[in-house]
C-alpha positions as CSV (number, residue, x, y, z in Angstrom):
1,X,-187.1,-130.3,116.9
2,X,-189.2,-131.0,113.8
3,X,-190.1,-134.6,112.7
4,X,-187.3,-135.2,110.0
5,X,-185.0,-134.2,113.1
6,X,-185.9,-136.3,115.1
7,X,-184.7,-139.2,112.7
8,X,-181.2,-138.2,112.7
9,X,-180.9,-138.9,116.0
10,X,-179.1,-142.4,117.8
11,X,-183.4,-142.3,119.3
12,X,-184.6,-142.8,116.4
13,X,-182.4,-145.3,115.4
14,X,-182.7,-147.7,118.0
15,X,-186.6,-147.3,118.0
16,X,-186.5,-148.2,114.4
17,X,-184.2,-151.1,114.9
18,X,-186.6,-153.5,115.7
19,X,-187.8,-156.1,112.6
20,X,-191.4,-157.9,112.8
21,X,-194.7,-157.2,111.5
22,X,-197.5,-156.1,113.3
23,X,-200.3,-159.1,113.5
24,X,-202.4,-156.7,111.1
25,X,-199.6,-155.9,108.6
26,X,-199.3,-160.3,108.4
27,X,-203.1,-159.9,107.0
28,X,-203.0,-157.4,104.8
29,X,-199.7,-158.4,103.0
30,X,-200.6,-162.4,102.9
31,X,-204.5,-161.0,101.8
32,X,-203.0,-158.6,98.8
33,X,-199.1,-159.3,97.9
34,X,-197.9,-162.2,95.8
35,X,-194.7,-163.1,95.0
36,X,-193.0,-161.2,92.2
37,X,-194.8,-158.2,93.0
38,X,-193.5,-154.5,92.6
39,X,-193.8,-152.4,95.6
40,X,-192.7,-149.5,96.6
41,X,-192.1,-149.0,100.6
42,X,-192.5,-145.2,101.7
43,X,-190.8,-144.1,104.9
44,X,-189.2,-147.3,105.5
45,X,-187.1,-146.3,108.3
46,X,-184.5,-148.8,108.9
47,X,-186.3,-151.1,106.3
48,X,-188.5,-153.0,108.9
49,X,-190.8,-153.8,106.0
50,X,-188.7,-153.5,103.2
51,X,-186.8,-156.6,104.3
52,X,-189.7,-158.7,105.1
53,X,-191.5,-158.1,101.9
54,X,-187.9,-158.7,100.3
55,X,-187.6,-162.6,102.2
56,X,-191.3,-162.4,100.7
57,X,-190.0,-162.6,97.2
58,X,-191.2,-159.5,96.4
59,X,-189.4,-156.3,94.4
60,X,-189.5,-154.2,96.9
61,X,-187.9,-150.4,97.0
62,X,-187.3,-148.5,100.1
63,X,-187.7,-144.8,100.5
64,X,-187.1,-142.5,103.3
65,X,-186.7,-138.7,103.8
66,X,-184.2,-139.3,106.8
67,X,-180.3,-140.2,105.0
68,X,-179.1,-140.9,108.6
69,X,-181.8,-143.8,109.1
70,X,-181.3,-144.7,104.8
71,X,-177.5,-144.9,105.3
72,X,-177.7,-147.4,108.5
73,X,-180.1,-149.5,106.8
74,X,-177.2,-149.7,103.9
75,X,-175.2,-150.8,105.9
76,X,-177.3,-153.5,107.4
77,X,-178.8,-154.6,104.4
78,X,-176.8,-153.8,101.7
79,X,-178.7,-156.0,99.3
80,X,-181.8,-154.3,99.4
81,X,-183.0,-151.6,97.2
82,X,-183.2,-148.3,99.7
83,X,-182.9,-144.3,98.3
84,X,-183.3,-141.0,100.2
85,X,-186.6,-139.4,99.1
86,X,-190.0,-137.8,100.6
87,X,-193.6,-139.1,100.1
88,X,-194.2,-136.1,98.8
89,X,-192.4,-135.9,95.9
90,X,-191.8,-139.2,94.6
91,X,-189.2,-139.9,92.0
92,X,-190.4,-142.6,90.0
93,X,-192.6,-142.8,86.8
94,X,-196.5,-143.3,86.8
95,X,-197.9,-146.6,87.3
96,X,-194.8,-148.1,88.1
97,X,-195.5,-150.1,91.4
98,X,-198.1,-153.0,92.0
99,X,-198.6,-151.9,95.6
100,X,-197.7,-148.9,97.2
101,X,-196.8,-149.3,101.3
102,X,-196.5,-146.5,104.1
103,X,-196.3,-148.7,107.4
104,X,-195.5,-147.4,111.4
105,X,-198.5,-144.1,110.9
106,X,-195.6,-142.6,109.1
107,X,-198.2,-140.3,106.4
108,X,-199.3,-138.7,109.9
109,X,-196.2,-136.7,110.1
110,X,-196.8,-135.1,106.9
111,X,-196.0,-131.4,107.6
112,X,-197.7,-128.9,107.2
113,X,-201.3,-130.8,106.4
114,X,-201.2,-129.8,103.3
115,X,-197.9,-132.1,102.3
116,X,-200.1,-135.0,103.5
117,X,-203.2,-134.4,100.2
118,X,-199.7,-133.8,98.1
119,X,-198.5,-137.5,99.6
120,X,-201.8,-139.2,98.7
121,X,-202.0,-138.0,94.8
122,X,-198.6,-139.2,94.7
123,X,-199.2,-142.6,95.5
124,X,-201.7,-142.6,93.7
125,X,-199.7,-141.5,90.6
126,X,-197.3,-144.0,91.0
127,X,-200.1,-147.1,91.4
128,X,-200.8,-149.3,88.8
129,X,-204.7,-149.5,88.0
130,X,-206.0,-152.3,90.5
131,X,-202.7,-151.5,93.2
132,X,-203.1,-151.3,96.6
133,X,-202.5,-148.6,98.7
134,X,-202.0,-149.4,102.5
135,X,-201.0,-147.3,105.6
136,X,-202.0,-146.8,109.0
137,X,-202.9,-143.9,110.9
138,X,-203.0,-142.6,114.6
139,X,-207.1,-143.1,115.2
140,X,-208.3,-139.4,117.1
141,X,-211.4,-141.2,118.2
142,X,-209.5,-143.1,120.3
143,X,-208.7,-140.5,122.3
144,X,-212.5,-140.3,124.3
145,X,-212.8,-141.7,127.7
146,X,-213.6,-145.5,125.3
147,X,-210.3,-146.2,124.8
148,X,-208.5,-148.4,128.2
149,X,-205.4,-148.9,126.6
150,X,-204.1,-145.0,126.8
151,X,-205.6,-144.9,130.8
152,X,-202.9,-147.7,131.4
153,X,-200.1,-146.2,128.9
154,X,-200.4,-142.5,129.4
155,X,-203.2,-141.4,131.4
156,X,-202.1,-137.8,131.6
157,X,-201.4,-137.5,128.1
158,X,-204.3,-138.9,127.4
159,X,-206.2,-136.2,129.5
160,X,-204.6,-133.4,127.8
161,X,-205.7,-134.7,124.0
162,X,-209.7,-135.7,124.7
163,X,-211.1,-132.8,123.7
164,X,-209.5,-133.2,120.6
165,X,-211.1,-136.2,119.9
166,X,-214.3,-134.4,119.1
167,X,-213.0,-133.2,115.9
168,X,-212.6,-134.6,112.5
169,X,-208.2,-134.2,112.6
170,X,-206.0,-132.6,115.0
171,X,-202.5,-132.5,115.6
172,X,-200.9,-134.5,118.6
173,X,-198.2,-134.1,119.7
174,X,-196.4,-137.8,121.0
175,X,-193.0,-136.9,122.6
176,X,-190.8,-135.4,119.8
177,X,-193.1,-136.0,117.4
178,X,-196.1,-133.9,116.0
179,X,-198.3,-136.1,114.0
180,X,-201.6,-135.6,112.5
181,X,-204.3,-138.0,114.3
182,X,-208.0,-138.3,112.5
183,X,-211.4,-140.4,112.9
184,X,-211.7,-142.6,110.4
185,X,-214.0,-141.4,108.7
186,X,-211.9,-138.6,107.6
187,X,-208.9,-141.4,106.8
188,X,-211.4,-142.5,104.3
189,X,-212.9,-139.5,102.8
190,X,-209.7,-138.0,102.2
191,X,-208.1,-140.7,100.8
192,X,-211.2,-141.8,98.2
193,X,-211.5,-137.9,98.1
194,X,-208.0,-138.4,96.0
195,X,-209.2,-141.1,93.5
196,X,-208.8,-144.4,95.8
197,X,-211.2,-146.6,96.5
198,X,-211.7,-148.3,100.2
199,X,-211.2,-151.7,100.7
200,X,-211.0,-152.4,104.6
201,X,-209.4,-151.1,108.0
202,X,-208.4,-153.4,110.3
203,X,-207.8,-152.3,114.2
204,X,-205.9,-154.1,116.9
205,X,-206.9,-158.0,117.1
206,X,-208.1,-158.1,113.7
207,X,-210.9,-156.2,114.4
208,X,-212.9,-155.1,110.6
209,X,-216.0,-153.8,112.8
210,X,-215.9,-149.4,112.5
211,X,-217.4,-149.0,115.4
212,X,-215.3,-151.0,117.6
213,X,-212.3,-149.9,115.7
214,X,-213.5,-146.4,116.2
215,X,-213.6,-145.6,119.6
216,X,-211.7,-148.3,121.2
217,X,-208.4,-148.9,117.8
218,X,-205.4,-146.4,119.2
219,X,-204.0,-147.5,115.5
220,X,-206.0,-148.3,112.2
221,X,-204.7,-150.2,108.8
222,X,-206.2,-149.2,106.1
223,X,-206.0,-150.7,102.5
224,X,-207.7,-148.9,99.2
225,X,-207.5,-149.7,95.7
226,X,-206.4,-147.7,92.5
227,X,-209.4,-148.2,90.2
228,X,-209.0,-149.0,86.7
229,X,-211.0,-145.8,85.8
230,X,-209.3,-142.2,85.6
231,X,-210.0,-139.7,88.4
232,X,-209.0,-136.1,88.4
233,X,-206.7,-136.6,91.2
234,X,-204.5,-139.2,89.8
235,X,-202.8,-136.5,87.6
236,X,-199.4,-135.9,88.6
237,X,-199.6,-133.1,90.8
238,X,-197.2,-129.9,90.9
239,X,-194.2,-130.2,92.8
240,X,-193.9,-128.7,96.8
């Protein structure tokens, strides 16, 4: 079962079905969104986020590449602005969106890697100069002996992906899912790699410190910035 699959399923759609920020997504969006703005919510699921950033007062649009998980959120929240669509190819003109959102790890099941560098320039495309960019991503270096909370959740598992951990990236796989999980380090660099420029991460308990957050964060939040200045990967790049 590939990724996309597995969000057509009744699973999927009770896991998704659950509406409340995480305590570091309630930072970030107080820290960088303002009433008013424009933002554009990748692989919104059931519209978790969408419909909190929409009782924010912000213009929010909804994309996901699953229509099975698009079409229940219609039907749920018919007010809201949700389409069908893929990270990597988005349909909307340059520098159209204030802020640019891809919650729940979601970029890590970019497949193959190479869809995932496509994903980036993309959002980056559509960004207004001074946007934000934030997502979070499955942290690899979590997955040495430092991190307690996989011993307690899935100690097996857990045994099975340490030598991983030793590398920059590596895929994982996490039940039906097979998702890309990186240092952070290598969040960063790729992403700035791509014409963004790093503002913060932020691990579990509002954690800012990269060490801590490195070996000990099983998920990171990461926020970047489109800089005013041009950068040769903000050109539109060719389609997938």
């Amino acid at each position: 079962m590939t990724n996309l699959q597995f969000y057509t399923t009744p699973e999927a759609v009770e896991e998704c079905s659950v509406y409340r920020l995480q305590p570091e997504e309630k930072h970030l969006f107080a820290k960088y969104y303002r009433s008013g703005d424009r933002i554009l919510d990748l692989a919104c699921g059931l519209g978790r986020t969408t419909l909190i950033l929409y009782e924010m007062g912000l213009s929010v649009r909804g994309i996901d590449a699953s229509e099975t998980l698009i079409n229940v959120a219609k039907r749920r929240f018919p007010y809201l602005d949700l389409g069908v669509g893929s990270f990597a190819r988005i349909e909307e003109p340059d520098s159209a969106y204030s802020h640019v959102l891809i919650s729940s790890n979601a970029l890590d099941l970019a497949y193959p890697e190479s869809q995932r560098d496509i994903a980036l320039r993309e959002c980056l495309r559509v960004l207004k100069a001074g946007g934000t960019f934030i997502y979070s991503s499955h942290n690899l270096k979590a997955l040495q002996l430092w991190s307690p909370r996989y011993w307690r959740s899935a100690p097996l598992w857990k045994l099975r992906n340490t030598l991983k951990a030793f590398r920059a990236k590596a895929y994982v796989f996490e039940g039906s899912l097979c998702g890309i999980f990186s240092s952070p380090e290598f969040v960063v660099q790729q992403t700035e790699s791509i014409g963004f420029k790093f503002l913060e991460m932020i691990g579990p308990r509002m954690s800012s410190d990269r060490r801590l957050n490195k070996y000990f964060s099983i998920n990171i939040h990461y926020a970047f910035m489109k800089p005013a200045s041009e950068f040769p990967g903000s050109s539109k790049p060719p389609k997938p």
